[in-house]
C-alpha positions in Angstrom: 0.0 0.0 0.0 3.1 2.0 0.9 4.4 1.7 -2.6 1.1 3.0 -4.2 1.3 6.6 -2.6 4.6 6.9 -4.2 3.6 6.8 -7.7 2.7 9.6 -9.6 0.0 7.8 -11.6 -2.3 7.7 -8.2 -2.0 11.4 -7.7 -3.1 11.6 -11.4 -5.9 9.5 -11.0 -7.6 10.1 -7.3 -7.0 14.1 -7.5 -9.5 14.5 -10.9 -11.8 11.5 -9.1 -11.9 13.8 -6.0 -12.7 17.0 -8.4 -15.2 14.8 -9.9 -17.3 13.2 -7.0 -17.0 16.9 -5.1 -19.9 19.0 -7.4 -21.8 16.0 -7.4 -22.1 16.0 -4.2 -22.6 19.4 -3.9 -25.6 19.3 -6.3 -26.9 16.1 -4.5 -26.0 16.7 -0.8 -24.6 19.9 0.3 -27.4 22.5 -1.5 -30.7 21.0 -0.5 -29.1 20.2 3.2 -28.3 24.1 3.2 -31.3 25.0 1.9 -33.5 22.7 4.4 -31.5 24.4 7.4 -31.4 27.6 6.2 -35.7 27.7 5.9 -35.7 26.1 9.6 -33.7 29.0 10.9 -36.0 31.4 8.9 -38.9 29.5 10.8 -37.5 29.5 14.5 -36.1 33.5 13.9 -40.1 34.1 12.9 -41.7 32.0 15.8 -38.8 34.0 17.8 -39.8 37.2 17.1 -43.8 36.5 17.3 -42.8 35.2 20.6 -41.1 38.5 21.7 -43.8 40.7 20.2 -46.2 38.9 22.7 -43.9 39.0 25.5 -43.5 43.2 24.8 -47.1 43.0 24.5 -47.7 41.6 27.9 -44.7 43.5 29.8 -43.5 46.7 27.9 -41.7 47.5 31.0 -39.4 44.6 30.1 -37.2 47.2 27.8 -36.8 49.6 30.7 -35.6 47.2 33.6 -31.9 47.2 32.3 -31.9 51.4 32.1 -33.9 51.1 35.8 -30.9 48.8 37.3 -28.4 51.4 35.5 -30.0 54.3 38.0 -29.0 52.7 41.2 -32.6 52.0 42.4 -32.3 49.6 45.5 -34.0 46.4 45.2 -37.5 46.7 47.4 -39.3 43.7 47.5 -43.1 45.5 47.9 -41.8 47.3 44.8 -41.0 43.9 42.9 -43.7 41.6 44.5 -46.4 44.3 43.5 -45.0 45.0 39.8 -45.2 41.2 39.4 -48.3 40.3 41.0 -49.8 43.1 38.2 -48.4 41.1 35.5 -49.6 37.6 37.2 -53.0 39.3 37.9 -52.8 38.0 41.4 -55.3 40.8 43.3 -53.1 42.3 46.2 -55.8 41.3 49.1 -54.9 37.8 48.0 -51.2 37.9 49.5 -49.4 39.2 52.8 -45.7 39.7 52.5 -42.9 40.6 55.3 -39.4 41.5 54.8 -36.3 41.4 56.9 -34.3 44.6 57.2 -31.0 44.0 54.8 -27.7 42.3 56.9 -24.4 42.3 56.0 -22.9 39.1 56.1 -18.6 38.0 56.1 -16.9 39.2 52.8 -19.1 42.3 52.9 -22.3 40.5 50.6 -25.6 41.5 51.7 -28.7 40.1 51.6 -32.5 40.6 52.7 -35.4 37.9 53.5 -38.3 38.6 52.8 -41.7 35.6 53.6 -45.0 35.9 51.1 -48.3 34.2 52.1 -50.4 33.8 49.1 -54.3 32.6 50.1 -55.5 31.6 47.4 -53.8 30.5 44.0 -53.3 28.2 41.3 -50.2 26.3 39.9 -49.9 28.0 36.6 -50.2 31.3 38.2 -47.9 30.2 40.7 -45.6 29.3 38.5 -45.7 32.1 36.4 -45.1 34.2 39.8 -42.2 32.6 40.5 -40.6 32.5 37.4 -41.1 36.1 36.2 -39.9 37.0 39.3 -36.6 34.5 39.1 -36.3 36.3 35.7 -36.3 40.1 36.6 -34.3 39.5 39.8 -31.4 37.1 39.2 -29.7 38.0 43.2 -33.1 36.8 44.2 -34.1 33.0 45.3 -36.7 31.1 46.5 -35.3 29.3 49.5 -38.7 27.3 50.2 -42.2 26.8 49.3 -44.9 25.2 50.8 -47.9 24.8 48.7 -51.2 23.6 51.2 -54.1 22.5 49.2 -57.3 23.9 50.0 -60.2 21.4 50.9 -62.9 21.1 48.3 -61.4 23.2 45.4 -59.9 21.4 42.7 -56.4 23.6 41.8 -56.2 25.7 44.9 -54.0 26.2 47.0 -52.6 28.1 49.9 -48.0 29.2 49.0 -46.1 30.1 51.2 -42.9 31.6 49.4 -39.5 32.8 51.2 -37.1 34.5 49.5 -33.5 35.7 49.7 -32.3 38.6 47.3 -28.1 39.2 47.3 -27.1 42.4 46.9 
């Protein structure tokens, strides 16, 4: 096999063969491949941008939150918890929320707890809750949450939510 590479006659051979099979394959393979990807990316950048036209929709405020964060407002969970119980349409008699004062912990990090009771909710909006505010807010976590069902109601339920926000 060795001795093969050495002659000239299979350089003369296997480089037109190459030159030959590759704009077949082109014509075969390689176009209507690019062409098949290049019309899904069209699709998913259209669904994308439908999907961020609804989302502006919903939250026009969304454009404004990194110029906000730029002006040095203070995080203030009432603040937060009501701008996103608006969004949620969770009605504010339906929840009671308490917050620690801010504490300065080793290496000079603070952070500020903060406990939300909400009466009477259910999982989607929940959910919903808890991820636009995960979304806003990346310093802040939900350290625990207890979800009580309430007796005769089919997706009720009483949350109790406590959070932790790192400043």
């Amino acid at each position: 096999m060795k001795d093969i590479t050495k002659e000239p006659i299979f350089y003369y051979i296997l480089v037109p063969a190459l030159l030959a099979i590759w704009p077949l394959w082109l014509l075969m393979l390689g176009i209507p491949s690019a062409e098949a990807n290049y019309k899904k990316e069209v699709r998913e950048y259209n669904d994308a941008e439908k999907l961020i036209t609804e989302i502006l929709e919903i939250d026009p405020q969304r454009l404004d939150y990194a110029k906000d964060k730029k002006e040095g407002d203070a995080f203030d969970y009432i603040t937060a918890v009501d701008q996103v119980t608006k969004v949620c349409r969770i009605s504010s008699a339906s929840y009671k929320l308490s917050s620690s004062p801010v504490r300065r912990r080793k290496g000079g990090q603070q952070n500020q707890d903060a406990s939300m009771t909400i009466d009477r909710i259910d999982i989607e909006k929940l959910a919903r809750f808890l991820s636009v505010m995960h979304m806003r807010w990346v310093n802040l976590q939900c350290t625990n949450l207890t979800l009580s069902k309430i007796k005769g109601e089919k997706n009720l339920w009483k949350a109790d939510i406590r959070f932790i926000y790192y400043q």
